[in-house]
DOSE-549180 format. One line per field, with one value per residue (C-alpha): residue number from 0; residue in three letters; x, y, z. Coordinates in steps of 0.1 Angstrom, whole numbers. Each point is the difference from the previous one (the first is absolute). Layout:
% residues N
nr NUM/...
rest Ala/...
X X/...
Y Y/...
Z Z/...
% end
This chain:
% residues 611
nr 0/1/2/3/4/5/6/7/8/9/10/11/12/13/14/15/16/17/18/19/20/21/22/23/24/25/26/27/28/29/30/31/32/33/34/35/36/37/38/39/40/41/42/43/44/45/46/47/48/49/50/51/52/53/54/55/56/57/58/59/60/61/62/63/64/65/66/67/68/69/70/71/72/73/74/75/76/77/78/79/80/81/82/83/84/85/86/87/88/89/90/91/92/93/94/95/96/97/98/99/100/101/102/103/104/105/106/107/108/109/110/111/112/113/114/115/116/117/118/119/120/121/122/123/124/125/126/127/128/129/130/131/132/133/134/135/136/137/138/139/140/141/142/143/144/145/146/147/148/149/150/151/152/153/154/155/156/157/158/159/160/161/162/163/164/165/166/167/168/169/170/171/172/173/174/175/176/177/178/179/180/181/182/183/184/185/186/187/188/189/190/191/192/193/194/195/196/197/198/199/200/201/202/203/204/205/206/207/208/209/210/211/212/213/214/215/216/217/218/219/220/221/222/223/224/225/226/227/228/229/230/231/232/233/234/235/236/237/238/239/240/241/242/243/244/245/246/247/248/249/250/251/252/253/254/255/256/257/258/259/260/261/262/263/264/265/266/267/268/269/270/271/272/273/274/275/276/277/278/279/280/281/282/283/284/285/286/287/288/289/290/291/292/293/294/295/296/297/298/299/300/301/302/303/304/305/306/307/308/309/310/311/312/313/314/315/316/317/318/319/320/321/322/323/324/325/326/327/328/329/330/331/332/333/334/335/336/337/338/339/340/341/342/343/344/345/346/347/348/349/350/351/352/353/354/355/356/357/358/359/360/361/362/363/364/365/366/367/368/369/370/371/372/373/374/375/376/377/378/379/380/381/382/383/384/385/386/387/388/389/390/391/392/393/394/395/396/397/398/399/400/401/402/403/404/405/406/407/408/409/410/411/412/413/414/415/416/417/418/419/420/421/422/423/424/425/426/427/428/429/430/431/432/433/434/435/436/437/438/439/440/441/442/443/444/445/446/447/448/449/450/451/452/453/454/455/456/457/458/459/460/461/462/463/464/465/466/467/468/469/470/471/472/473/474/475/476/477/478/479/480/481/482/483/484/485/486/487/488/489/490/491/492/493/494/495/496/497/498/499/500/501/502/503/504/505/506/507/508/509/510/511/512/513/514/515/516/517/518/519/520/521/522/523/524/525/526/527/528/529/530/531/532/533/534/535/536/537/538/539/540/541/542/543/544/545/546/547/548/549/550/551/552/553/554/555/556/557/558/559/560/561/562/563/564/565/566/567/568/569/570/571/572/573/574/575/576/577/578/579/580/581/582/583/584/585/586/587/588/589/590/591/592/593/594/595/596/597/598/599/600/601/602/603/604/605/606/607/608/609/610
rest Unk/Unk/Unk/Unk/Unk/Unk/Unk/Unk/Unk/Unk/Unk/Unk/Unk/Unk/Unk/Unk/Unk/Unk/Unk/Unk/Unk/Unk/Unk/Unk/Unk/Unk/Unk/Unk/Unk/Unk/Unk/Unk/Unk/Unk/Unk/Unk/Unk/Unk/Unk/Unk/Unk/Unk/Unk/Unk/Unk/Unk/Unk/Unk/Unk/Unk/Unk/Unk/Unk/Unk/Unk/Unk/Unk/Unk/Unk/Unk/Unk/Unk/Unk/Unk/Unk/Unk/Unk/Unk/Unk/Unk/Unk/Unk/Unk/Unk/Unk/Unk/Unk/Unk/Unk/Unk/Unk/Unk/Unk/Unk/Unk/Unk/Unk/Unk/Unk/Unk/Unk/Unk/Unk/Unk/Unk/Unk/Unk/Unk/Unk/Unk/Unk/Unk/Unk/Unk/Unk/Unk/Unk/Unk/Unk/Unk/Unk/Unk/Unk/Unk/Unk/Unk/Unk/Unk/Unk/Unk/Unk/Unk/Unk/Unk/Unk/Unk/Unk/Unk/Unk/Unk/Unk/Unk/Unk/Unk/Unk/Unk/Unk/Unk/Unk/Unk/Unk/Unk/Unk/Unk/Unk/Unk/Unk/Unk/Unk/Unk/Unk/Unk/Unk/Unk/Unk/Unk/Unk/Unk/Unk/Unk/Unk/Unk/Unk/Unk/Unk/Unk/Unk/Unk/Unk/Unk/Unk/Unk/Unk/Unk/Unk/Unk/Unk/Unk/Unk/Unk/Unk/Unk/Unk/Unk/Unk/Unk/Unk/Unk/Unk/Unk/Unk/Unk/Unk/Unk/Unk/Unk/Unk/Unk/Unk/Unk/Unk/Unk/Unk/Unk/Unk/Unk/Unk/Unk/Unk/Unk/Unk/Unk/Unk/Unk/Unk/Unk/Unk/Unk/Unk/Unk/Unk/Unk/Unk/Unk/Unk/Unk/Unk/Unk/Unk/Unk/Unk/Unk/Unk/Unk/Unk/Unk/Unk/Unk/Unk/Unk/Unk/Unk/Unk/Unk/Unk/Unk/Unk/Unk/Unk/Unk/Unk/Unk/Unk/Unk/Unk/Unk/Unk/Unk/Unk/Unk/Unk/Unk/Unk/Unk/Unk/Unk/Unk/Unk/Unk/Unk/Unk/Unk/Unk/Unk/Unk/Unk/Unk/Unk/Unk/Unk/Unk/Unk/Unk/Unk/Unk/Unk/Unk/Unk/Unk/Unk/Unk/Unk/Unk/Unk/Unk/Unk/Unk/Unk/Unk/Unk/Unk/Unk/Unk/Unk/Unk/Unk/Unk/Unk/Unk/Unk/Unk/Unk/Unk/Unk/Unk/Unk/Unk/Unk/Unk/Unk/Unk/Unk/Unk/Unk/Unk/Unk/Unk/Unk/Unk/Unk/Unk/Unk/Unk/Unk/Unk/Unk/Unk/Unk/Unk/Unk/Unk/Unk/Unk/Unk/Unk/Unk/Unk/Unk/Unk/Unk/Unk/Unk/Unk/Unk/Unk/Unk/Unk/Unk/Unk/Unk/Unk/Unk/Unk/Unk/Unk/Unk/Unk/Unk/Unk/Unk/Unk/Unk/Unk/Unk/Unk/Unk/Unk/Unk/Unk/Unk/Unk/Unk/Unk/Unk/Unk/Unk/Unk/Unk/Unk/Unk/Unk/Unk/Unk/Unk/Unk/Unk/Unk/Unk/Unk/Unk/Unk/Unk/Unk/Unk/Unk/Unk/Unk/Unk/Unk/Unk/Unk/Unk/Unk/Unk/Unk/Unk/Unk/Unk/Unk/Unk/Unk/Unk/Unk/Unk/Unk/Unk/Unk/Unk/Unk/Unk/Unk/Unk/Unk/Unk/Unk/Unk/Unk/Unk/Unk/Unk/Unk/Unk/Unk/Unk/Unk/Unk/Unk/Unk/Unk/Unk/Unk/Unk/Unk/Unk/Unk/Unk/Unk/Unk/Unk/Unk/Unk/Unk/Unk/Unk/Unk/Unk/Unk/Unk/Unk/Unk/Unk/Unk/Unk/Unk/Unk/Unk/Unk/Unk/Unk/Unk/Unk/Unk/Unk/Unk/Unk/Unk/Unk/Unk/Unk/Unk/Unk/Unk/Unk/Unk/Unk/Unk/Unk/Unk/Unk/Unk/Unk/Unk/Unk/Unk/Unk/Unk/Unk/Unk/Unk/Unk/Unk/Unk/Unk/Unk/Unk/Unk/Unk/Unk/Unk/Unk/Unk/Unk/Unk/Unk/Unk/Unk/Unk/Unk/Unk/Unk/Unk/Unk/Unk/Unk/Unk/Unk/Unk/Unk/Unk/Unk/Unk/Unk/Unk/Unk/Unk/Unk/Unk/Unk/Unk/Unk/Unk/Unk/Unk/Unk/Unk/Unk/Unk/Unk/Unk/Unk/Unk/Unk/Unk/Unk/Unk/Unk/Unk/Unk/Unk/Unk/Unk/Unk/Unk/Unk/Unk/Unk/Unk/Unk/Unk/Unk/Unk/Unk/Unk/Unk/Unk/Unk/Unk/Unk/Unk/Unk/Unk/Unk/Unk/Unk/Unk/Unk/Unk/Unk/Unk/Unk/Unk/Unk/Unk/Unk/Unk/Unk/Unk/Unk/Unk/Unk/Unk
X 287/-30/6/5/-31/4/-17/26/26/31/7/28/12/39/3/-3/-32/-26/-22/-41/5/22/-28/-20/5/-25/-8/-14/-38/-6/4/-23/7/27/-13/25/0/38/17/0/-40/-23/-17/-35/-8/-29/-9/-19/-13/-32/-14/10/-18/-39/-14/23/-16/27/-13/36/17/38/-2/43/-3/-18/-23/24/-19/-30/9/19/-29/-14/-2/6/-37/-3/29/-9/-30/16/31/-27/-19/32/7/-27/-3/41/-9/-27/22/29/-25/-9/33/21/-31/12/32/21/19/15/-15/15/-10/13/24/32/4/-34/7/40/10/31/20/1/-41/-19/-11/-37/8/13/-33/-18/26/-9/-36/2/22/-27/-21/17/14/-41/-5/35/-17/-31/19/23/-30/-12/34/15/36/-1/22/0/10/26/16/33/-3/-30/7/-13/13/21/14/7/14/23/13/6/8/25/0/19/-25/-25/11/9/-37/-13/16/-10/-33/-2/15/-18/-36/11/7/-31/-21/15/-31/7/20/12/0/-6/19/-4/24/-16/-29/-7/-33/-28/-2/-35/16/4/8/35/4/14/25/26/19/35/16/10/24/8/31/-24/-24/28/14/-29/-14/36/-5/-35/4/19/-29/-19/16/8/-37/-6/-26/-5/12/-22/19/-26/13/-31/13/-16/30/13/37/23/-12/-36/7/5/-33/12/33/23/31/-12/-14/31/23/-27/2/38/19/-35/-3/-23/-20/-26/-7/-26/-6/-33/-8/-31/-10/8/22/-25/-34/-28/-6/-10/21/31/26/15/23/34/16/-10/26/32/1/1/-14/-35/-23/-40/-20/-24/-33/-36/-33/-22/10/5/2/-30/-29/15/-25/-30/-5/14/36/16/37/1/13/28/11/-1/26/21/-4/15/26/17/2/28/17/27/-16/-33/-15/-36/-21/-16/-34/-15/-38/-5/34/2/-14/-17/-35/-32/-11/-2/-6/18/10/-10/-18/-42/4/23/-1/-2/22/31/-5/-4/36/10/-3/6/34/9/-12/23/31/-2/-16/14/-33/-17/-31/-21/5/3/-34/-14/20/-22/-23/-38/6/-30/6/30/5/-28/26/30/-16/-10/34/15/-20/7/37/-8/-19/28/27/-21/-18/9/39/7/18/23/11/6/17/30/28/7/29/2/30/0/-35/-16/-32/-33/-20/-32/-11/-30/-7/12/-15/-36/8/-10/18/-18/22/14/37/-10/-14/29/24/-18/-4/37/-1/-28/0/-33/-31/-25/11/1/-32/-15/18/-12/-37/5/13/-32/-21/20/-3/-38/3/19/-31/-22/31/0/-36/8/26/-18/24/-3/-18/2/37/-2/-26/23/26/-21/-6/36/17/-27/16/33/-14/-17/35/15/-22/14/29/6/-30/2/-12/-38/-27/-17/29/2/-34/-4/28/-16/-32/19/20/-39/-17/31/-3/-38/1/28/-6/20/-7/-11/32/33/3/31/2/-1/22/-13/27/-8/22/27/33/20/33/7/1/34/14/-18/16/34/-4/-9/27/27/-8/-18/18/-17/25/12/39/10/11/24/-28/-21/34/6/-36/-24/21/17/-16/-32/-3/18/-26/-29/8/6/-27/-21/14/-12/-34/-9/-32/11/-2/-37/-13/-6/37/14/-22/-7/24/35/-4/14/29/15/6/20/20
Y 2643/26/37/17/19/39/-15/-24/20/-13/-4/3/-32/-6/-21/26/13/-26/4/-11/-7/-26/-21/-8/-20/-5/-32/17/9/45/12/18/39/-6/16/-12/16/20/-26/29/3/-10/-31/-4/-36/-23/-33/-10/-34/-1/5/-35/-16/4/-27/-23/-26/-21/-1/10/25/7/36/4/-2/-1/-33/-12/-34/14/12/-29/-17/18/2/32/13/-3/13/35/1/-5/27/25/-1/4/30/18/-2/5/34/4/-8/17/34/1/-8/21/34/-6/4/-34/1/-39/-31/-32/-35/-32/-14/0/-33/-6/27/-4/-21/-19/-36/-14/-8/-27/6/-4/24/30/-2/8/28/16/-9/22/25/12/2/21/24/8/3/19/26/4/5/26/19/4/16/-31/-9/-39/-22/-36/-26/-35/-18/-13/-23/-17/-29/-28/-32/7/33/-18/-30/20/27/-31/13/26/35/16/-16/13/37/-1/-14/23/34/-15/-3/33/15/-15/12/33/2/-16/21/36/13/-20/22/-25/-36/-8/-29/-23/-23/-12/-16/-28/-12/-17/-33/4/8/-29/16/-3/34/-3/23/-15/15/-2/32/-12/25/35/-5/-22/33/21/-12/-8/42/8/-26/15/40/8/-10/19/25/-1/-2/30/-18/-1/-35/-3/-27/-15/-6/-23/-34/-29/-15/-25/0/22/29/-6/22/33/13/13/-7/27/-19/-19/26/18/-29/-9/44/1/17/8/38/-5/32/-29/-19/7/-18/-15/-3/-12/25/-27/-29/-27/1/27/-5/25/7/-1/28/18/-21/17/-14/34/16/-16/8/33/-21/10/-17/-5/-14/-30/3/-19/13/-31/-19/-34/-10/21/-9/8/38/-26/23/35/-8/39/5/36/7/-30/18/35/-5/-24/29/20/-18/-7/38/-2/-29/8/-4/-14/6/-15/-24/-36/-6/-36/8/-35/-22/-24/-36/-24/1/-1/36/13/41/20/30/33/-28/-8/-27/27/9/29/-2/-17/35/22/-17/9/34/8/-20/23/32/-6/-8/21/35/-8/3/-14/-24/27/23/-33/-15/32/4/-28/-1/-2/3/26/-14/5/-4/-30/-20/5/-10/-30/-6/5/-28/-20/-3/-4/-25/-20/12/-11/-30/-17/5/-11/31/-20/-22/24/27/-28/4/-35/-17/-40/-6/24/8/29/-19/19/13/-12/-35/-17/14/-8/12/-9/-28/3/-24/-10/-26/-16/5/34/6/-14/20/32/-3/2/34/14/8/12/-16/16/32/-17/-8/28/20/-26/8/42/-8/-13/24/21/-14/6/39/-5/-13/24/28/-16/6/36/2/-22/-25/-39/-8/-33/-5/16/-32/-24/10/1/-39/-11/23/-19/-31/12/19/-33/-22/29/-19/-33/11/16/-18/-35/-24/-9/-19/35/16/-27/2/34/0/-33/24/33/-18/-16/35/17/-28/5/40/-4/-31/-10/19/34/14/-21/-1/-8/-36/-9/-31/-13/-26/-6/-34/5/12/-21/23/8/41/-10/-10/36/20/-15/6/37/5/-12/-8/33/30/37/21/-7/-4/-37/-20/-28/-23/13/-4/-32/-22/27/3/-34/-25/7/1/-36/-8/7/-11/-35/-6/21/-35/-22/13/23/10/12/36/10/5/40/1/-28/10/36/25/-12/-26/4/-19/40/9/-34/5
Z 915/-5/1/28/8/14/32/6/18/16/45/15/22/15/-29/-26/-17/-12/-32/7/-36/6/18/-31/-32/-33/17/32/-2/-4/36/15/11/34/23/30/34/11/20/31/-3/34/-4/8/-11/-1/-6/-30/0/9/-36/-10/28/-9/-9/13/17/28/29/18/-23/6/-1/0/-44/-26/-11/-27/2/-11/-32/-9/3/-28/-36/-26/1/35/12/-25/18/33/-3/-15/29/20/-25/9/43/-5/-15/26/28/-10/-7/35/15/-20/9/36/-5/-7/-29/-5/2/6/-12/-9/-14/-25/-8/-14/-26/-6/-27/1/-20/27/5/-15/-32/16/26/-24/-19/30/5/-31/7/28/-11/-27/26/27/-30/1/34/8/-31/27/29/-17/-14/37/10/19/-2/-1/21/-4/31/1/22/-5/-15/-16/-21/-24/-4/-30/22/28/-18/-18/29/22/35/-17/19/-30/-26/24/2/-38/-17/26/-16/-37/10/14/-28/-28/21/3/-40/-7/28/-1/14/36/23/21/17/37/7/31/12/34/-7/-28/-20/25/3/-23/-29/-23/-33/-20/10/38/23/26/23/-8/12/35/15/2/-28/-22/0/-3/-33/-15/2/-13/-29/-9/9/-30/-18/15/-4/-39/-2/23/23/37/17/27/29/26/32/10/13/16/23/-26/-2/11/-18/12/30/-30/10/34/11/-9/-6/-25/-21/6/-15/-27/-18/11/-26/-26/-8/-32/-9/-7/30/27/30/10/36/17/27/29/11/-15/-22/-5/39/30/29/-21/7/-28/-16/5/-29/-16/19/-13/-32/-25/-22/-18/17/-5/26/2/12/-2/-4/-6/32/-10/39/8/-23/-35/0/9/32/10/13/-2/1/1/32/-2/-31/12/29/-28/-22/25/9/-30/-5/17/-25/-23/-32/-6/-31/-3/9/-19/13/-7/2/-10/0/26/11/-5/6/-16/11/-35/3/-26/6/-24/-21/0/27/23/34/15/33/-26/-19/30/13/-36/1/32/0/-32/21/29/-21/-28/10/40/8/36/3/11/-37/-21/14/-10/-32/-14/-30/5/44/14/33/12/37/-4/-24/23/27/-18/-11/34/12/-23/7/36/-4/-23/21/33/-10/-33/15/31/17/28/-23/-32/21/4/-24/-8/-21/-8/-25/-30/8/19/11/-9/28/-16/18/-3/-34/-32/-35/6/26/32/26/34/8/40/-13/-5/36/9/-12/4/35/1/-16/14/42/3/-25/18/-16/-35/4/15/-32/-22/9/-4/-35/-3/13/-24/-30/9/-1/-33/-16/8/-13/-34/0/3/-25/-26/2/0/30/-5/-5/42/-1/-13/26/27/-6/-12/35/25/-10/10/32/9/-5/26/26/-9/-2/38/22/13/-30/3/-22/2/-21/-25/-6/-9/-20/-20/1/-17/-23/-14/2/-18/-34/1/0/-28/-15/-34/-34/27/11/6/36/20/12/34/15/33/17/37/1/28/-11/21/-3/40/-1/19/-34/-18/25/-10/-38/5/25/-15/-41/-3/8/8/-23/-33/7/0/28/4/9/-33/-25/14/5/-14/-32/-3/18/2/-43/0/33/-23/-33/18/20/-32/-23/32/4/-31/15/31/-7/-8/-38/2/13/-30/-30/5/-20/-1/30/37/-16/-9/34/5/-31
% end
């Protein structure tokens, strides 16, 4: 072993005291200075991917981790040039983030950066490929004063991995602590891991590289943080535990059911651990309560929350959040121990919107999100004090009124209110109140109309607030003007919202040649004011072809498969959670295509919530 520098002090665990020195042998690479964050310190974190994504040419990007595929693609000279030009907007980005006030980022992943036997021989060159190359780029980010914390799920494998662990849950739980021990030896300058155990790879990744879900209950997740917290905390870094789930397996339900979270921390009191919560029952939607998981555990907990709206244009077009977060803000003032936040100012679907936030190609209403999220949690701050709070604003009342009407205008038109006001619950699943749009789809569809007439009572009044959205996205144009921002981002909303205001009238009037035509018409205008190579546009998907479902048969799914508060019924433990998976997996082997493609082929698949 080397000397035991005078900066390497001993900490005190249950255990006994622990030497840093005892992390490092002559084989291991000179550390840089540590410069690791007290495990009882806020957390104000951000995401940092964005600077590996210029240049990067898909047409769809998966914006939930980094382009691995990319790199692999190329060879030593490239890949220099490539990680030095992510060297230098990382130290841009993290310059500007870390003068507002965050002081982490988070980006992905372990497993691309931990060695271990049990990998191909192929697959460990591309470890230590990438290992030289993050050392780099960690060096940047720690010059900019950001604490660095890197992302998993549990558990990624390769073929060799996966071969080898078999469907072992102790082989599982043990590679998984030797991996995380031999990264935090060989990366002393990471402060800690945020691992996810709800969510797996999408279906687009195709490299060796590849997560599954394997955790399936609340005992599953609860040995498995027991396995992996004494690692933790021998290294003295922060375990950061998602709750995010979407419905698959018994566990999928974590997110918001408090029994299940209750089972899956019993018995854990690790000076390491912090929770991860998103702010509500389901995605980075609107007209989502608090979630009240916050409230059942002393636990440290850091909140979830999204300032480039992947559901609501990706920062193409003002979509302000302030106010949602303000009363959320509030709120959880009154939780037992939150401790931060994590922003993603870029993570999160797929879509080929491409804005990166604090980089060249940024935009301004992601940022403005940014800091005003930060404002409101960190300094306690309202809307009103934050809007004014930021850099470069001479205009004040002008910019909060524009930002006002811009979440009216999302709340009112892009969401339909008497739909999204229902709290709604199919299996595991709290459904999202968002219909109609998805990512940059648009849907104008006859099973739609049908099933939104069952929701709504009065579409007269959807339309007639469909149409003053309208006129006010036309007063937000003129106050960008005023406060020298992108008019014609206001422009680019004002054509992508008419669509929607225009499917309203579908939607809730008697079906007409008149209505399909203009639709046909919109849609035509819409590709030729944004036509490819211009700006990416969202893509509209007319389907006027009769659903034949009788609304007899919708009204029976919603009143008795879908249920309008989260605790379980007989009915839902009996045919929502048992017979309805075997139901669909059946007739899914019968007639593979019966589900539609966005469903079967976008992220993990509908076949998650079945699981």
């Amino acid at each position: 072993m080397t000397p035991c520098p005078d900066e390497f002090v001993t900490f005190e665990l249950e255990r006994g005291k622990v030497s840093l020195c005892s992390w490092f042998s002559d084989t291991l690479r000179e550390s840089p200075v540590l410069n690791l964050p007290a495990l009882n310190s806020p957390l104000y974190l951000i995401d940092a991917i964005g600077p590996f994504f210029p240049g990067y040419d898909r047409f769809r990007i998966n914006w939930s981790k980094l382009p691995w595929m990319r790199f692999e693609k190329m060879g030593a000279a490239e890949l220099d040039d490539a990680f030095a030009a992510v060297r230098s907007d990382m130290k841009s980005f993290c310059r500007s983030v870390s003068q507002i006030g965050y002081n982490g980022v988070t980006l992905d992943d372990v497993p691309h950066l931990a060695d271990h036997e049990y990998y191909e021989d192929s697959v460990r060159e591309q470890i230590a490929v990438y290992q030289e190359k993050f050392r780099d780029l960690f060096q940047v980010m720690h010059e900019e004063g950001m604490h660095i914390y890197l992302t998993m799920d549990i558990l990624t494998f390769t073929p060799a991995l996966e071969k080898r662990l078999g469907k072992s849950e102790k082989k599982m739980r043990l590679f998984l602590a030797e991996l995380l021990d031999g990264f935090f030896a060989d990366f002393p300058e990471v402060a800690g891991v945020v691992l996810r155990i709800g969510e797996s790879d999408g279906l687009d990744i195709k490299e060796q590289f590849r997560s599954k879900l394997v955790l399936k209950n609340s005992a599953m997740v609860n040995r498995c943080l027991k396995a992996v917290l004494p690692i933790f905390e021998k290294h003295n870094r922060r375990c950061i535990f998602r709750t995010w789930t979407v419905g698959a397996h018994e566990v999928g339900d974590l997110i918001w059911h408090h029994a299940t979270l209750e089972k899956t921390i019993a018995g854990i009191t690790s000076p390491a651990l912090v929770l991860s919560m998103k702010y509500g029952e389901s995605d980075f939607f609107r007209y989502l309560s608090l979630n009240r998981n916050f409230f059942v555990t002393d636990i440290p907990t850091i909140v979830e929350l999204q300032t480039r709206r992947e559901y609501e244009g990706c920062g193409e077009y003002p979509s302000f959040i302030g106010h949602d977060y303000e009363q959320l803000a509030i709120e959880l003032r009154e939780a037992p121990n939150v401790v931060g936040i994590s922003v993603w100012c870029q993570t999160g679907g797929w879509t080929p919107f491409r804005r990166l936030a604090f980089l060249e190609n940024s935009s301004v209403w992601t940022e403005i999100n940014t800091f005003v999220a930060l404002r409101l949690f960190k300094h306690g701050e309202l809307v009103e004090e934050a809007v004014s709070h930021l850099p470069g604003v001479t205009n004040s009342p002008a910019l909060h009124e524009l930002l006002r009407l811009s979440e009216e205008v999302v709340t009112d038109l892009l969401y339909l209110p008497d739909f999204a006001r229902r709290r709604l619950y199919f299996r595991r699943v709290r459904i999202p109140p968002l219909i109609g749009v998805y990512w940059h789809h648009i849907f104008v569809a006859h099973s739609l109309k049908k099933m939104l007439n069952y929701f709504v009572e009065d579409g007269e009044a959807s339309i007639r607030s469909a149409h003053a959205s309208m006129v006010k996205i036309k007063h937000m144009r003129s106050l960008a003007l005023e406060c020298g921002l992108p008019e014609e981002d206001i422009e680019y909303m004002d054509y992508t919202f008419g669509i929607i205001a225009l499917a309203r009238e579908y939607f809730f009037r008697p079906f007409d040649d008149e209505i399909k035509s203009r639709l046909k018409e919109a849609k035509k205008a819409y590709k030729k004011r944004y036509p490819k190579g211009t700006r990416f546009r969202y893509t509209v998907k007319l389907d006027f072809k009769p659903f034949k479902m009788n609304g007899r048969y919708i009204a029976i799914f919603f009143n008795h498969l879908v249920r309008k508060n989260p605790s379980y019924r007989i009915v839902d433990r009996i045919i929502g959670l048992r017979l309805l998976s075997i139901a669909y997996f059946t007739l899914k082997r019968s007639r593979p295509k019966m589900v539609p493609k966005i469903a079967r082929k976008s992220a993990m698949g509908i076949d998650a919530v079945f699981k």
